[in-house]
Structures are given as structure tokens and as C-alpha cells.
N, C-alpha and C positions, 0 to 999 in steps of 0.2 A: 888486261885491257880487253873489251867486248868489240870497241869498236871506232874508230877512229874520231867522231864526232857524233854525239848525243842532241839532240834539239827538245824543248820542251814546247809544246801548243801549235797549231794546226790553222793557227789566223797565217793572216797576208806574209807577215813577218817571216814563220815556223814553216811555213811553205815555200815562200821564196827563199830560202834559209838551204830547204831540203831539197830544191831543184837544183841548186847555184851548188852544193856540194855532190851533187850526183855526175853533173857534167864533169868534174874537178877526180872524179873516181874517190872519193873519200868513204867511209863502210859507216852508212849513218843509217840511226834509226830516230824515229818522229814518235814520240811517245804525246798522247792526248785523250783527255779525260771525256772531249764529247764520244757520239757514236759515228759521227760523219767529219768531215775535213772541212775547215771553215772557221774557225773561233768563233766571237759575238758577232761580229761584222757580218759575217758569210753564213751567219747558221743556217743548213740545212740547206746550202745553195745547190748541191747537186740532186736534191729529192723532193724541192720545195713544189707546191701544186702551183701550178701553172696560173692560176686564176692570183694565188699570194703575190707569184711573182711580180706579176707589174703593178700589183699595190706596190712591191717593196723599190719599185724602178730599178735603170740600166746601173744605178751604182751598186745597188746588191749585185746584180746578175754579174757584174765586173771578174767577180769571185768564183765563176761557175768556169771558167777553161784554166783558172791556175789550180782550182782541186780537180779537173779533172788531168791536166796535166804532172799531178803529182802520182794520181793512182796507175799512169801508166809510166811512169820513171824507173821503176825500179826499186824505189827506195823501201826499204824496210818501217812499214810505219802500223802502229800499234793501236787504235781507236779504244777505247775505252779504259786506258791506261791511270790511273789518278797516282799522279807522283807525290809524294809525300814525305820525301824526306833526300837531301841531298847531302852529302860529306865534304868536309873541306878537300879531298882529294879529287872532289867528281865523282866518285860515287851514287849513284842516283840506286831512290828505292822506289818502286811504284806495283801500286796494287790495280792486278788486273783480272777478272772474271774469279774475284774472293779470294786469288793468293799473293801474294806479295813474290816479287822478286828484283835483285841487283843488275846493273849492267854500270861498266866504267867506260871512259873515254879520255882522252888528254885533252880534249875540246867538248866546250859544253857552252850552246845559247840557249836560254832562257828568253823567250819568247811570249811571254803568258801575261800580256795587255793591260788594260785597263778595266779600272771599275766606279762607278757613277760615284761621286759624291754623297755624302750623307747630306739630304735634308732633316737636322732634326728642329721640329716647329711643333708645338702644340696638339694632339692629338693623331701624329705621325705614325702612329702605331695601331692605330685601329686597324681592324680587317676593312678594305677597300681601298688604301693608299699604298701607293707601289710607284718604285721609281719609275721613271718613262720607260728607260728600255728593258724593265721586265718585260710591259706590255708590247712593247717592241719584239723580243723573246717568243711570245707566247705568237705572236703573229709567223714571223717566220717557222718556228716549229711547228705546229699544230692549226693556223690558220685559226686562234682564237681571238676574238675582241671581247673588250669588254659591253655588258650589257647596259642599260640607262644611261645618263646623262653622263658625261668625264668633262672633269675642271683639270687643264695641265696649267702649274704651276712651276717656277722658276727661270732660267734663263739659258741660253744658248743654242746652237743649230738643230739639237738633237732634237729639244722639245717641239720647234717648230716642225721637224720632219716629221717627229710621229705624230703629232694633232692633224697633220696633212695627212697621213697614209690611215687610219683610223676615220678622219672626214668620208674620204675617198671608198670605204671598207662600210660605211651607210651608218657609225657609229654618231649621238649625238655629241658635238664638241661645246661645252654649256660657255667655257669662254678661257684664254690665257689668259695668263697673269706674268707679267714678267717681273721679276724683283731686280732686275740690274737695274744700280742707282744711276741717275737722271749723270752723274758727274760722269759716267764710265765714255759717254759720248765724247767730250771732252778729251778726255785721257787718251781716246783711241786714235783720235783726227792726224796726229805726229805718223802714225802709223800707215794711215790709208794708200800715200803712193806707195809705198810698196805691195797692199795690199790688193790696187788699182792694173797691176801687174800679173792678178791672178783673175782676170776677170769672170772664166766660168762657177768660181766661188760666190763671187759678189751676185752672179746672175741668177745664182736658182737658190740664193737667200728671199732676193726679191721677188723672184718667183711665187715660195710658201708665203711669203709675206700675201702677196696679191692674191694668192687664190684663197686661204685664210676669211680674206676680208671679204673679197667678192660672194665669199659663202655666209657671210654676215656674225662670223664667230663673234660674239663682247669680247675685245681686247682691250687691257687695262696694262698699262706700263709704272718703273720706278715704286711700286708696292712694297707694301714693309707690314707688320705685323700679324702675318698671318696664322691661321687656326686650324685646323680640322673640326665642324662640329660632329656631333656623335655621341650615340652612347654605345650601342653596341655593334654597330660600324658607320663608316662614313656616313654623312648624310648633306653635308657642303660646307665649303671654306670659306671664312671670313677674311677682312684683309682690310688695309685702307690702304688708297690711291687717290690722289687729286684732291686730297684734303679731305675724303670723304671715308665713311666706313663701308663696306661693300658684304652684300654675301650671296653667294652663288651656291644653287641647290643642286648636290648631284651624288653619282651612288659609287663611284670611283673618283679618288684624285689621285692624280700623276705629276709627281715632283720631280724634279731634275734639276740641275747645277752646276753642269758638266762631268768629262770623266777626267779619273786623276790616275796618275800611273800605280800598278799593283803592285805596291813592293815586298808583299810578304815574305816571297821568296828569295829576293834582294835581301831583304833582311835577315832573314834565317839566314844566309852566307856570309853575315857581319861584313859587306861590303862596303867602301866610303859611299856617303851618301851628302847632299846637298840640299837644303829648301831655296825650292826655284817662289820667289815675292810673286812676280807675275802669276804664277799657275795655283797658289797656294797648296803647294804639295812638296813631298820627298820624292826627290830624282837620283837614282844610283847615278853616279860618276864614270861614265865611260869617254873611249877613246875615238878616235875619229873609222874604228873598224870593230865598234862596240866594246870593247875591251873594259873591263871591269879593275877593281884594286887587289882585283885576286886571280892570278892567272892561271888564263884556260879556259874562266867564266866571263862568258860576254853576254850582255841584256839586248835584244833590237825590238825595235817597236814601242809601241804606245806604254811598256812596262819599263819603258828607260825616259822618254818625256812625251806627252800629248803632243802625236804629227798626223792622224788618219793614217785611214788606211793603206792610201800609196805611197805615203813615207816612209808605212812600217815595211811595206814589200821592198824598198830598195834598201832600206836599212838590214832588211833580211841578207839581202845579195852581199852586204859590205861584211857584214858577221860571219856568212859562211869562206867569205875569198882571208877573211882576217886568220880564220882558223886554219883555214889551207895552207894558207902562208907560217904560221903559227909551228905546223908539222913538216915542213918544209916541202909541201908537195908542188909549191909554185915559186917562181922568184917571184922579187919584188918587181921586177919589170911588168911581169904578165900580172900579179895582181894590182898593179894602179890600174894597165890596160883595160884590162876588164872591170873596173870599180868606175872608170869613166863615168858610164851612160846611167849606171844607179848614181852616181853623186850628183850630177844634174837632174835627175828626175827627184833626188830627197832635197837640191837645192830650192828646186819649182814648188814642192807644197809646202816648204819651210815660210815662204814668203808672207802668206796671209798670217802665219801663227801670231805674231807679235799685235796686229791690229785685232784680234778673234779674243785673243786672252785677255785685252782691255777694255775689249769693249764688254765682254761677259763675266768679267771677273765677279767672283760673287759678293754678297754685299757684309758688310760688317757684320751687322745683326747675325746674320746668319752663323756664325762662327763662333760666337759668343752668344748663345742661346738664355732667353729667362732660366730660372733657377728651380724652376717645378718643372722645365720640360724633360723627357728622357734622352740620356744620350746612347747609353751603353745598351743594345736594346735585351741581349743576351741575358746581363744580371740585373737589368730595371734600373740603375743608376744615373737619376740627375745630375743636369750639372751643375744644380747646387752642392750637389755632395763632393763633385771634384772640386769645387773653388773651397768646400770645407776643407778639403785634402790639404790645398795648397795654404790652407792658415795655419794648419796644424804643422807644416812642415816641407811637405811633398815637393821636391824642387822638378820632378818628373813623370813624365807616365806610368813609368813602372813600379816605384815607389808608392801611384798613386794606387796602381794593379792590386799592390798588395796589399792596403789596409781597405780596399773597397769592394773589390771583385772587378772592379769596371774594367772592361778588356779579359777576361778568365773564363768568356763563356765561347760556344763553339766557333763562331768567326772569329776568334782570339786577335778581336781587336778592329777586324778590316772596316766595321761599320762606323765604330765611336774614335777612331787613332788620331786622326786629324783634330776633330772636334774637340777632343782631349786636350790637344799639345798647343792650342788655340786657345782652347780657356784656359791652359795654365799660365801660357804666354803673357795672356793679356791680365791674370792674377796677380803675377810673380813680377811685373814689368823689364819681362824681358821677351829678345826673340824667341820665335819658333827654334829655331838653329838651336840655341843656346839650351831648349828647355829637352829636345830630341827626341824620341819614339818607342814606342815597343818594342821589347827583345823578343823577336820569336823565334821559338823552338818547333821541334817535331814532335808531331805529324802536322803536317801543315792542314790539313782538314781531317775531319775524324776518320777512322779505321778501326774494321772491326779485333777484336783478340786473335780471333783465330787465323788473322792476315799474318801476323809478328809469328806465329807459329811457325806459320810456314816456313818462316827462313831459318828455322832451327831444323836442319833435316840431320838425323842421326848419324854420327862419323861410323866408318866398321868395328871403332876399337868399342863404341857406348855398347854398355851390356846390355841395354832396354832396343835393342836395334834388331 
């Protein structure tokens, strides 16, 4: 053992995670593939330009005293680390500045977030379409916008924040489009007292809403077949809405459709896992102190179920007092004690989730894409070719992996999994559940040769030594 607790990613979670073990004296180290502390959420919050900042407002900067509080803890934490391969024992292998190396722990959270939804629609692939929060991404990082007109497309808080912070940044916003169907209002309304219960949520929805408008953005609701046109990159998106056909000219489009938890690493752990209806995604199966169906490994944050950001940070606190408790460096007394004040603050943002995922849930269409669009963007594979898969046979992803390539190219899978197990679902007539996911393997992102070298260092006895 290297060290008593191991943490993976550097968001809310992976820092709240690595503070709440530090006061606990537990010997942790925070391995993370960015170059600063922050995950997506927080990118770049303690070196962001001043002028980004309050494009990005107070709920970024939220992020800037818990990475600055981390850098003065104490804790042993590794920036640019890309972990890439984990062992059922805890084992973790991660490649940092080109060499690869081991470290172990009897406790290990996994902390490593979310990631947006595939839109895949009709010319998705052109050069100029990009999910929202790349260009979200490129702002907090680099203080880039995009140039000409931007059409954001799809649905939920995200898109509207960044059509707002981009507005705000002097960029043209040519108009939303929202595709959440007219029924999700409906669906959501059971929801709202509880949701009425969180009101600075509800208020700076309304907020983007109002300033949106007041800026005179064309906003178009309940949309369905939309396009990218384009030949050799974007050039604007087609759509109908209102019984009518629509197209909107512009040189960027920004899709989004919320995010869904990342579970590749969940999965590469062959974890039990769950399809949450509501969220239409896979949720690792954890315990009320993140705890996993393999112990030792515990998921917190947005990479165990869609809660933001200050969910994931008290979910952080409940993972690392779980693990303490775990090694027995705390009783049970002092860790409920101390689990208190995070349990009510993860009860508090829990409350909106159930009215947020109905109301924005995405829309069928979307999920079951035409048969010429691409899904798998890695090997080029339609999803007419998966629904071929599923005539010929293919009761699953992986089955489907291996007669088509779909899912075998670098993101091994993270972009087309869903989309996959959706059209097969709805092929095969059965559940999501029932039809299940991609197996993945290591290396979880690419690495070069010469990283694997490394961990072959010569014993005294090798005669080439």
C-alpha cells in the first residue's frame, strides 16, 4: 500500500473528497488529468482572467477558495496525472509527464463527473458544431468565443447559461432552440413543490430566460427534426417548430441535452450498475457513503448520478468520512457527526433534481436517430447499421462492437453508448436494462508505448540490466 486513500479528479467532489480526508489525517493523494484544480465546473478557476471571470459569474468563482483551499492542505495532489487503468485490487495506473506509474490504497473514490450527452442529428459532425460546454471549455480556459452567428440547440440549464455568458462576451446568439417536448411541462408540474423549495434555482432560470429575451434572441420551443446544413462546415440548422419548417444561418452550432454521469471507469471496475428512466442513463449503484458493489471503490459526484456542483462537494465529504470509517480511523459516532451538515446540504440541491430531469428530459427522436445519421463518430457507423446489427442478431452493444466497429474507436464508446443501447432497446423491444453497455477495458484513454515501458524497470537478476 502507497497510501491510505487515493481520489480520482479534482472537481467539487475530488476536492471536497481530499479536504475532508486531510482533516481525518488519512495519507491521500488526488491524482488529475487537468493542469489546475477544478474539474469542468471550476476550470481554470484559480488563473481565470479577471474580465472571464464574471462572464463566468459567482457560481464559477464558488470554486476558487475550495482549490485554493486544497493547495494549502497539505494533501499530496498530482496535476496532470491521466489515470488509465485501475485493478480490482485498487491498484491505479496513471501516466504523468510520459511515464506511467502504480500507487495502491485500501480506499479509492472515483470522482470523475460528467459528460454532456450525444446529440447525434443530421450533419453533427461537421466542423462548427460542438457541444455547449466545449464552448463553455474554451471560455473558461483560454477566454475564447466563437466567431459569427451561434445557433444553441437542445435543452436544459446549461444551454441557457451559455447562450447568456456568450450573449454577455458580445458574441452573436442567431437564436435557441429548445427540443424538450411540449409534454415534459406536464410531466414536470407533480414535481415543482418540491422544486418551489429551492427557490434561488428557479430564480436565475428566470433570470437567463429574461435577459435572453430582453436581448431579443429568436427563441423557438418543443422542435423536432433538426439538421445541420453544410458542406464543408456548418452553415445553419434546420428544424420545425410550430408546425412550421425554420432555418437559422450561422457559423457555429451548439448542441446540448444535458449531462449524464461518466461511467467508463465504473465500468471498467464491472461495478453494479443501474438505468436511472428519469435521467436516461447508467448510474453505478452506491451506498448512502458512496460505496460501490466492490469494496474500497466508491463513485461521488456527478459520475454516480446528475446533482451539480454542491451536491457533488458534499457527496465528496460523505466518500472521504465513508472511507475513514472504512479503515477504521473514525467510529461510527464521529462519522454520522460529521456527515450531518453535508447530508443536509446534498439533501438541499437534491430537491430540484426530480422537477429539472422532467422537465428537460430529452426527447424520443433524439434517441432513436434516422438511419443515415451517424452515431459512432470514431468508426462512422450509422444507426442504420446498428438496427442492421440487431436483425441479424445482436442482442447488445458489444456483440454489436464486434461485427461493426461502433464503439472500437478512441473514445471507446463514451460518445455513441447511450445512443447504442437506445436503438437497440427500442429494435429488440426491450429495456435499456435488459439490452446493457459496453464492456470496457484498459487504457481508458489512449497512451503512448513508451508509458507501458516504463513500468517494466529491469529486476537485478535481468541480464539486459
Amino acid at each position: 500500500m502507497t497510501h491510505d486513500l487515493i481520489i480520482i479528479g479534482a472537481g467539487p467532489a475530488g476536492m471536497s473528497a481530499a479536504l475532508t480526508a486531510a482533516t481525518l489525517g488519512l495519507k491521500t493523494v488526488l491524482l488529475d488529468e487537468q493542469p489546475r484544480a477544478g474539474g469542468q465546473i471550476y476550470r481554470n478557476v484559480t488563473a481565470v482572467d479577471p474580465i472571464v471571470a464574471e462572464l463566468l459569474g459567482p457560481d464559477y468563482l464558488h470554486g476558487r477558495p475550495l482549490a485554493e483551499r486544497l493547495a494549502r492542505s497539505g494533501v499530496e495532489v498530482r496535476q496532470g496525472a491521466l489515470v488509465w487503468d485501475v485493478a480490482r485490487d485498487l491498484t491505479v495506473t496513471a501516466l504523468q509527464h510520459g511515464q506511467s506509474f502504480q500507487l495502491r490504497a485500501p480506499q479509492l473514490i472515483a470522482a470523475t463527473g460528467a459528460m454532456e450527452r450525444a446529440s447525434p442529428i443530421p450533419g453533427w459532425t461537421l466542423p462548427g458544431v460542438m457541444n455547449a460546454g466545449a464552448a463553455q471549455i474554451a471560455l473558461k480556459g483560454t477566454g475564447s468565443v466563437p466567431s459569427g452567428p451561434v445557433v444553441l440547440a437542445g435543452g436544459g440549464p446549461l444551454l441557457l447559461l451559455v447562450a447568456c455568458q456568450l450573449l454577455d462576451a458580445g458574441v452573436t446568439v442567431a437564436g435557441i432552440i429548445e427540443t424538450s417536448p411540449p409534454g415534459n411541462r406536464r410531466k414536470a408540474m407533480p414535481h415543482l413543490a418540491a422544486a418551489l423549495t429551492a427557490p434561488a434555482y428557479l430564480a436565475k432560470g428566470l433570470r437567463m430566460m429574461w435577459h435572453l429575451r430582453r436581448a431579443g434572441v429568436h427563441w423557438f420551443t418543443g422542435a423536432s427534426q433538426l439538421a445541420v446544413d453544410g458542406r464543408e462546415r456548418a452553415e445553419g440548422l434546420r428544424f420545425k417548430a410550430g408546425g412550421r419548417e425554420h432555418r437559422l444561418a450561422a457559423s457555429v452550432v451548439l448542441l446540448h441535452h444535458g449531462v449524464v454521469p461518466n461511467t467508463q471507469f465504473s465500468r471498467l471496475m464491472r461495478v453494479a450498475h443501474t438505468w436511472d428512466d428519469a435521467q436516461l442513463a447508467w448510474q453505478p449503484d452506491i451506498d448512502a457513503w458512496c460505496q460501490t458493489s466492490l469494496a474500497g471503490l466508491r463513485i461521488a459526484g456527478d459520475g454516480a448520478s446528475i446533482a451539480g456542483a454542491l451536491a457533488a462537494e458534499a457527496a465528496g465529504t460523505l466518500a472521504a468520512l465513508g472511507a475513514a470509517h472504512a479503515i477504521q480511523r473514525i467510529t461510527d459516532t464521529e462519522r454520522d457527526q460529521r456527515a450531518e451538515p453535508a447530508r443536509r446540504a446534498l439533501s438541499k440541491q437534491l430537491r430540484i433534481r426530480p422537477f429539472l430531469d422532467a422537465l428537460y428530459r430529452p426527447p424520443q427522436w433524439l434517441n432513436t436517430p434516422a438511419d443515415d445519421t451517424v452515431v459512432c463518430r470514431c468508426e462512422e457507423v450509422t444507426a442504420g447499421r446498428v438496427r442492421e446489427m440487431a436483425s441479424l442478431g445482436c442482442q447488445g452493444p458489444n456483440q454489436t462492437k464486434f461485427f461493426s466497429r461502433c464503439g472500437m474507436g478512441p473514445c471507446q464508446g463514451r460518445v455513441c453508448g447511450l445512443t447504442v443501447t437506445q436503438i437497440l432497446a427500442d429494435e429488440l423491444g426491450k429495456t435499456p436494462a435488459e439490452v446493457g453497455a459496453y464492456r470496457i477495458r484498459a487504457p481508458l484513454k489512449p497512451i503512448p508505448l513508451a508509458s507501458l515501458a516504463s513500468l517494466a524497470a529491469p529486476s537485478p537478476k535481468d541480464p539486459l540490466a
